[in-house]
TORMI-315667 format. One record per residue (C-alpha): x, y, z. Coordinates in steps of 0.25 Angstrom, whole numbers, plus 5000, padded with zeros to 4 digits. Example, Ala and Ser with C-alpha at 12.3 -4.5 7.8 and 13.67 -1.06 7.14 Angstrom:
# residues 2
<atom><x>5049</x><y>4982</y><z>5031</z></atom>
<atom><x>5055</x><y>4996</y><z>5029</z></atom>
***
This chain:
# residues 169
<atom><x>4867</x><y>5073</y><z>5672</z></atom>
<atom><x>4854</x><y>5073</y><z>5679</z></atom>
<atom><x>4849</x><y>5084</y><z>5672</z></atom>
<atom><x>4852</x><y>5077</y><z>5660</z></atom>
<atom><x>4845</x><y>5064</y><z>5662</z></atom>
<atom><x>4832</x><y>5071</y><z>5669</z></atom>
<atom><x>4833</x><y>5079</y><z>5656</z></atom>
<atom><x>4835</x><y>5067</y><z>5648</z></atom>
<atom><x>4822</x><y>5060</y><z>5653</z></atom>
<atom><x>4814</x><y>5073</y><z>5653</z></atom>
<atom><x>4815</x><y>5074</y><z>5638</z></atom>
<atom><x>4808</x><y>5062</y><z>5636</z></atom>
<atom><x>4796</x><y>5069</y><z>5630</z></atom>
<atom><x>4793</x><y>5060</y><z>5620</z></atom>
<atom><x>4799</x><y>5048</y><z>5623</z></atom>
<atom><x>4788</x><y>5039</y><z>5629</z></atom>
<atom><x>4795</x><y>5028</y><z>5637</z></atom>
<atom><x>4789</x><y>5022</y><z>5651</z></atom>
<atom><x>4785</x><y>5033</y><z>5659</z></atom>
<atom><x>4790</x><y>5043</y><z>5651</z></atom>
<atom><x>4782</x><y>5054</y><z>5659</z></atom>
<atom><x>4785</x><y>5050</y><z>5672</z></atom>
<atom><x>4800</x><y>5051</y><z>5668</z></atom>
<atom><x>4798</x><y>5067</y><z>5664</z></atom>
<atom><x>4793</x><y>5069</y><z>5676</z></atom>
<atom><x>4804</x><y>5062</y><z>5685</z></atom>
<atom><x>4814</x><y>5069</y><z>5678</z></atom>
<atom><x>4809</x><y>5083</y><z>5678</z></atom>
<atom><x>4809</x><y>5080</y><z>5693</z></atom>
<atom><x>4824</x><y>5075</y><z>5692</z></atom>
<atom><x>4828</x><y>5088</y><z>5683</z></atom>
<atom><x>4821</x><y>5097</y><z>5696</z></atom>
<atom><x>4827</x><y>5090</y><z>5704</z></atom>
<atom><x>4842</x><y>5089</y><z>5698</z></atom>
<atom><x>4841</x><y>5105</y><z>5693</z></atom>
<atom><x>4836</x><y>5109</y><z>5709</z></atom>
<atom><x>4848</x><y>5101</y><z>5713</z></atom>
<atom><x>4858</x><y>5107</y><z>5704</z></atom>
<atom><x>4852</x><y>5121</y><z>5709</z></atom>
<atom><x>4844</x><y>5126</y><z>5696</z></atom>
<atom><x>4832</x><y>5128</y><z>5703</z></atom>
<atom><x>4826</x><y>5134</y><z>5690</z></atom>
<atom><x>4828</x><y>5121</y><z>5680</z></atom>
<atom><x>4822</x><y>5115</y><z>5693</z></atom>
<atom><x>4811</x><y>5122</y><z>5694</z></atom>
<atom><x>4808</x><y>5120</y><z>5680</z></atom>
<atom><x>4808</x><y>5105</y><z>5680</z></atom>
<atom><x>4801</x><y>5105</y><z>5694</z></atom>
<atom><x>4789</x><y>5114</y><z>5687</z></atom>
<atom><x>4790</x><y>5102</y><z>5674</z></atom>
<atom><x>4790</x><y>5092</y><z>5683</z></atom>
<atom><x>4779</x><y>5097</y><z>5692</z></atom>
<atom><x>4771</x><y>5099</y><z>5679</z></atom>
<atom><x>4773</x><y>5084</y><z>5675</z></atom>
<atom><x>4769</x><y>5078</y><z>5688</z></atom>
<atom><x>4757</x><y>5088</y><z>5689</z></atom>
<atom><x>4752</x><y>5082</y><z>5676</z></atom>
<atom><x>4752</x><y>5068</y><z>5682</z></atom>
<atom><x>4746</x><y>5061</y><z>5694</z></atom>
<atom><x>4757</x><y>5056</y><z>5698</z></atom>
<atom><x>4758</x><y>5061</y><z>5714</z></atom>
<atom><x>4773</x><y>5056</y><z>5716</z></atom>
<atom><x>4777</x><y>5065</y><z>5703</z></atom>
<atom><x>4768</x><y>5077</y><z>5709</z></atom>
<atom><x>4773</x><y>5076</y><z>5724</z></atom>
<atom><x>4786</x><y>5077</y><z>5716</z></atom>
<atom><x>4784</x><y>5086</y><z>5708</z></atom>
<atom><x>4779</x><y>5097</y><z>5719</z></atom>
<atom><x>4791</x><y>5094</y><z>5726</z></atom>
<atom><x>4802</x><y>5096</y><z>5716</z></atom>
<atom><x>4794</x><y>5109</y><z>5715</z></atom>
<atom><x>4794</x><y>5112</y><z>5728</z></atom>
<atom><x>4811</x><y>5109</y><z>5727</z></atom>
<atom><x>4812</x><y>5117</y><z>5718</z></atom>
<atom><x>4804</x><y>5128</y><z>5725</z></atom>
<atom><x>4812</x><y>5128</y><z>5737</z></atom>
<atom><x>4825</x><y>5130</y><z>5729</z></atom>
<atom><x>4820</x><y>5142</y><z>5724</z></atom>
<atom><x>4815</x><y>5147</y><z>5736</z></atom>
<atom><x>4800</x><y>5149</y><z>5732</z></atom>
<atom><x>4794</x><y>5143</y><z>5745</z></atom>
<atom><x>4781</x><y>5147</y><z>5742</z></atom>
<atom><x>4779</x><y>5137</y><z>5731</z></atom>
<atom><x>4789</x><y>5128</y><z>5738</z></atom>
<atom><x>4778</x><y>5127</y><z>5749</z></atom>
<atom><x>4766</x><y>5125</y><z>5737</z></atom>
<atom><x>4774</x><y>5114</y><z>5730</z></atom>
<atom><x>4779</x><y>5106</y><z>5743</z></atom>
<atom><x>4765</x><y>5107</y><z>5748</z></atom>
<atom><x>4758</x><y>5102</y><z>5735</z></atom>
<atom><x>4769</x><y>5090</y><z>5734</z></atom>
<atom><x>4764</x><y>5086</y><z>5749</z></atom>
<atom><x>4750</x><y>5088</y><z>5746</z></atom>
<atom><x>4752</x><y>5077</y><z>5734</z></atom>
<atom><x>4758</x><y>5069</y><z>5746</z></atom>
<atom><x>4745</x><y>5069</y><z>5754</z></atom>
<atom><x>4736</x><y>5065</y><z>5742</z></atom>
<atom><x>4744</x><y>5054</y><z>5739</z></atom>
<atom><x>4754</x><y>5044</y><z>5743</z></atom>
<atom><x>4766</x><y>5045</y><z>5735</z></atom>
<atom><x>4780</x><y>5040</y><z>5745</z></atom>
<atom><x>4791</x><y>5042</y><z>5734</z></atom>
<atom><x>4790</x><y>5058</y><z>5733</z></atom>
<atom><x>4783</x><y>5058</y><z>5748</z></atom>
<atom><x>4797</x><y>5060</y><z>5753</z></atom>
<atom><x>4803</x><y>5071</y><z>5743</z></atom>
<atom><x>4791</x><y>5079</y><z>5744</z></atom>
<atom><x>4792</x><y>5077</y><z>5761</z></atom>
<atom><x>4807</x><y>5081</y><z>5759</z></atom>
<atom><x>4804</x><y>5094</y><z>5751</z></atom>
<atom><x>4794</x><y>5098</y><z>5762</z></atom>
<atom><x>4806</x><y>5096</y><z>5774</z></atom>
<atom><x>4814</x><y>5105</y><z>5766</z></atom>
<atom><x>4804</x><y>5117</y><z>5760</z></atom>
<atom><x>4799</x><y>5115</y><z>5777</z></atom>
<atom><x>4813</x><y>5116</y><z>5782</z></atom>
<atom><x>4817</x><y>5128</y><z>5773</z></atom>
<atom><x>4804</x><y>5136</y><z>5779</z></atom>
<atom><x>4807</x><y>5133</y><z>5791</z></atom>
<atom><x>4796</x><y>5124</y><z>5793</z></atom>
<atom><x>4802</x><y>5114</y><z>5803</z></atom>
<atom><x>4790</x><y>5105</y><z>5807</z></atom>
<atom><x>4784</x><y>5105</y><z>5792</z></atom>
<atom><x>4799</x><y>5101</y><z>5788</z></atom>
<atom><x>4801</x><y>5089</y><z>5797</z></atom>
<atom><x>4789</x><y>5084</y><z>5794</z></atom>
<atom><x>4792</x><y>5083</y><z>5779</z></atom>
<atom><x>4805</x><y>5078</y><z>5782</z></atom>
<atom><x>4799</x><y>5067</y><z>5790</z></atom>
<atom><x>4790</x><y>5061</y><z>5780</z></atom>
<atom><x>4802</x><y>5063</y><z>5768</z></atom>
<atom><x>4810</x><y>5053</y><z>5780</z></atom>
<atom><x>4798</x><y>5045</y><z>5780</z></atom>
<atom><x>4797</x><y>5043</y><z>5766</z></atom>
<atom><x>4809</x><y>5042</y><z>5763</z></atom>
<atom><x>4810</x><y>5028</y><z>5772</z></atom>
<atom><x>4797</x><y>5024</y><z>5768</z></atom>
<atom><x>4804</x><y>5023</y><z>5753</z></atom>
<atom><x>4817</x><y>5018</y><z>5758</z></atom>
<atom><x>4809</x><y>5007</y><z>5763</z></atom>
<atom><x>4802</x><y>5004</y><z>5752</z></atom>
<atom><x>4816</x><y>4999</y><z>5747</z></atom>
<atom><x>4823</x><y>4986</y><z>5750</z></atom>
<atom><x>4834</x><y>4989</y><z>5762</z></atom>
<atom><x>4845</x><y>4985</y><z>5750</z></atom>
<atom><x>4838</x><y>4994</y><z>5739</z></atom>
<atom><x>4849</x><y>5002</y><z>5734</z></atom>
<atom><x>4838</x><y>5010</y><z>5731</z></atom>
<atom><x>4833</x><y>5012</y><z>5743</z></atom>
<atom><x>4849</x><y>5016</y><z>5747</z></atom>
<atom><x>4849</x><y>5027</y><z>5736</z></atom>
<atom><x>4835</x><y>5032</y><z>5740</z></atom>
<atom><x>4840</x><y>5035</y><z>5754</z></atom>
<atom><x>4855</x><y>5042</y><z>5750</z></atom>
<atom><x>4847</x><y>5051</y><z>5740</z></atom>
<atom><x>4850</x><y>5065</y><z>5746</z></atom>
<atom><x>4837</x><y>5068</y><z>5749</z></atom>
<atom><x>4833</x><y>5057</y><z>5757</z></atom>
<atom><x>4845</x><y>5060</y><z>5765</z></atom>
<atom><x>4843</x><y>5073</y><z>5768</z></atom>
<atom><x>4828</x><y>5068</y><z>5773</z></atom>
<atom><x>4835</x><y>5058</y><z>5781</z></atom>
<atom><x>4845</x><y>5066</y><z>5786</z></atom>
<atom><x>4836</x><y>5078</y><z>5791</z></atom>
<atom><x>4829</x><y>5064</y><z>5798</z></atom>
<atom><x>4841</x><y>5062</y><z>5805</z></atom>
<atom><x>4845</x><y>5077</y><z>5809</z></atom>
<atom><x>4828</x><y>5078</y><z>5815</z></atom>
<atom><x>4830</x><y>5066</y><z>5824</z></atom>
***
């Protein structure tokens, strides 16, 4: 089903409606991710690459940090750590020359687990720590009874930053 609706949006080619573009690219992101998390690393890999192109050809950093690190993802699930270690490490450089807080955290979390699988411990943590810190920085930027805010920190992902936390203390 969500194949079908990132499709959906995707296709959108000649449709102009508000932000059209903008909608491309966070679908072609969604289709990455949906495909990598169904375990067909190559149609991931395919709309990784789209979407890496897309982001490239704006100057949108949040779309670009993104971008690297869905690339990254998608490297690590096929084991090319060479290019794992390129794409992580370009996704953190956009990090350094600008402040972008929404993908800060995915980009952190994607470091912890490309460290932690070469058995970088200290690099790892560190990642892990700032992905933690981003990740409150953002749940605090919600009202206490934001359902938001609720949904934001139940998403498996955050957990498992949350939880590797609580496992470090």
């Amino acid at each position: 089903e969500a194949v079908r609706c990132f499709s959906e949006v995707k296709s959108m080619t000649t449709e102009k409606f508000y932000m059209y573009w903008y909608w491309r690219m966070r679908s072609a992101l969604g289709l990455a991710r949906t495909w990598l998390d169904s375990g067909n690393i190559s149609n991931a890999s395919g709309e990784a690459d789209c979407f890496l192109q897309t982001a490239l050809s704006t100057a949108d950093p949040n779309m670009q940090a993104l971008a690297w690190e869905m690339k990254t993802q998608v490297a690590i699930a096929e084991k090319d750590w060479t290019l794992a270690e390129e794409s992580i490490q370009t996704a953190l450089a956009v990090l350094e020359q600008r402040e972008v807080p929404m993908p800060a955290w995915r980009v952190h979390a994607t470091a912890w687990e490309f460290y932690r699988l070469q058995k970088n411990d200290e690099a790892a943590e560190r990642h892990r720590a700032r992905a933690e810190t981003g990740i409150h920085t953002l749940a605090r930027s919600f009202p206490e009874q934001e359902p938001l805010r609720a949904i934001f920190l139940a998403a498996d992902p955050v957990r498992r930053i949350l939880g590797a936390a609580a496992s470090v203390k």
